[in-house]
Each structure stands twice: as structure tokens, then as C-alpha cells.
C-alpha positions as CSV (number, residue, x, y, z in Angstrom):
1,X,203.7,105.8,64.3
2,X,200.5,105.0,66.0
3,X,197.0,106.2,64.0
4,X,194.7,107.6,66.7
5,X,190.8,107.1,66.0
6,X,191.1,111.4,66.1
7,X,193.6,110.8,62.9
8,X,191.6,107.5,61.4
9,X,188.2,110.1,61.7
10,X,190.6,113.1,60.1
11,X,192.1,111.6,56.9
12,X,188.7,109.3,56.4
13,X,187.1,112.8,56.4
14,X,189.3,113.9,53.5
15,X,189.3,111.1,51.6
16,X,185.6,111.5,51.7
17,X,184.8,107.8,53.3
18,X,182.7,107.0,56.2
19,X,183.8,104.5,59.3
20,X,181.7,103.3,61.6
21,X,182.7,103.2,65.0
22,X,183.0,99.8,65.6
23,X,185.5,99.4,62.9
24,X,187.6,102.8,63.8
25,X,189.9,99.8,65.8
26,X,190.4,97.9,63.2
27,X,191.0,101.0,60.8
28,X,193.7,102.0,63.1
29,X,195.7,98.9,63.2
30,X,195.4,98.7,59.9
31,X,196.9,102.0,59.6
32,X,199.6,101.9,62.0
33,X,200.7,98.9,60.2
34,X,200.7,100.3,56.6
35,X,202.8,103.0,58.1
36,X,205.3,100.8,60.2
37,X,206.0,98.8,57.2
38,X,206.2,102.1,55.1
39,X,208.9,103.0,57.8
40,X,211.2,99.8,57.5
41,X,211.2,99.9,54.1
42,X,212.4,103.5,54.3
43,X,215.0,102.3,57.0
44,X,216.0,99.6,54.8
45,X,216.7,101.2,51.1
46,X,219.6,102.9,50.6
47,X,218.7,106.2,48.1
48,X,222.3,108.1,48.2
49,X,223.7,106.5,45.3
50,X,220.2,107.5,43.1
51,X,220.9,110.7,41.6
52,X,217.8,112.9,41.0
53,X,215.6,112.8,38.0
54,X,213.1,114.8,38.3
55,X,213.3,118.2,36.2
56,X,215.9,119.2,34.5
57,X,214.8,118.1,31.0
58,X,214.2,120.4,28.3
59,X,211.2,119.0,26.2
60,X,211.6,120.2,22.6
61,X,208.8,122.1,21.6
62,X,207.0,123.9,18.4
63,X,206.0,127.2,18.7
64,X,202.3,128.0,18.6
65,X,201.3,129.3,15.0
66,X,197.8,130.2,13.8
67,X,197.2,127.9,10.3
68,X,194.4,127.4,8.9
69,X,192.0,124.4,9.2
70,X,189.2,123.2,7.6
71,X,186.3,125.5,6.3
72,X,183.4,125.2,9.3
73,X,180.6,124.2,6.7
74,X,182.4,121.3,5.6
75,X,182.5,120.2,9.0
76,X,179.3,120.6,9.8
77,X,178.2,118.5,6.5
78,X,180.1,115.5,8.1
79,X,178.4,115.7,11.3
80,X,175.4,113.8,12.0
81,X,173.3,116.9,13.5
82,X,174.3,120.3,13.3
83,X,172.4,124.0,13.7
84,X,174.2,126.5,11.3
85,X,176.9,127.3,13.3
86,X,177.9,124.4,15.7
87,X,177.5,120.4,16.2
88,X,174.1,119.2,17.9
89,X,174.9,116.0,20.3
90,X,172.9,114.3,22.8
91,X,172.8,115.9,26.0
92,X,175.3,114.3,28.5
93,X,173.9,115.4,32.2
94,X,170.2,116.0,33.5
């Protein structure tokens, strides 16, 4: 499959990435030959035999029960900063 610079410009565009023009060549090539090789592998690995794993697997779970937990003021007394009601920590964005 051959990566056109309309392609290279589309998926750089998702993935968020600028190219300048003078490397849009190079991108392609690149590209073209990630997925050539991507193709002969694909030609060359035989997946009949491979049986499907994905699914199908029941996880064993616990069902979701209200217990109780430790009384809120004891926490509190264990946290370094705390108003009356809830934990105080450092703020994390400006």
C-alpha cells in the first residue's frame, strides 16, 4: 500500500503530530514500508490452526455489599491536614 502525503497529513493530524513539508517524503516511505512489511508478515503466518481467545471466560466475581468501614473521624485524625469533614492536600493543577 502506498502512503500519499494527503494520508501522511491525515493520520499525523490525529495522532496530534506536526510534519513539515520537507520531511512528508521521507514520512511516506517510511510508512509505506511499515505497512509492506506489516503485509508479508500477514502473508507469511499461518492463523487457522489458533483457536480464538478472546471472551468467553467467566471471571468469578463477589457481589457488591454495603459493610461498614472505618468511622470518618478516625480517619481524619490519621491525616496530616484535614477540615471537619474531608482531607486537605496540596493542590495538584494551577
Amino acid at each position: 500500500m502506498e502512503i500519499t502525503r494527503e494520508t501522511a497529513r491525515y493520520v499525523a493530524k490525529l495522532s496530534r503530530l506536526e510534519i513539515a513539508d520537507e520531511d512528508m517524503d521521507s514520512v511516506c516511505r517510511g510508512l509505506t514500508s511499515i505497512l509492506s512489511y506489516m503485509d508479508e508478515i500477514n502473508a507469511s503466518i499461518d492463523t487457522e490452526a489458533v483457536c480464538v481467545t478472546g471472551g468467553g471466560f467467566d471471571c468469578p466475581t463477589r457481589p457488591d455489599t454495603v459493610q461498614p468501614s472505618m468511622a470518618r473521624a478516625l480517619l481524619l485524625d490519621n491525616a496530616p491536614e484535614h477540615s471537619d469533614e474531608t482531607l486537605i492536600v496540596p493542590r495538584v493543577v494551577e
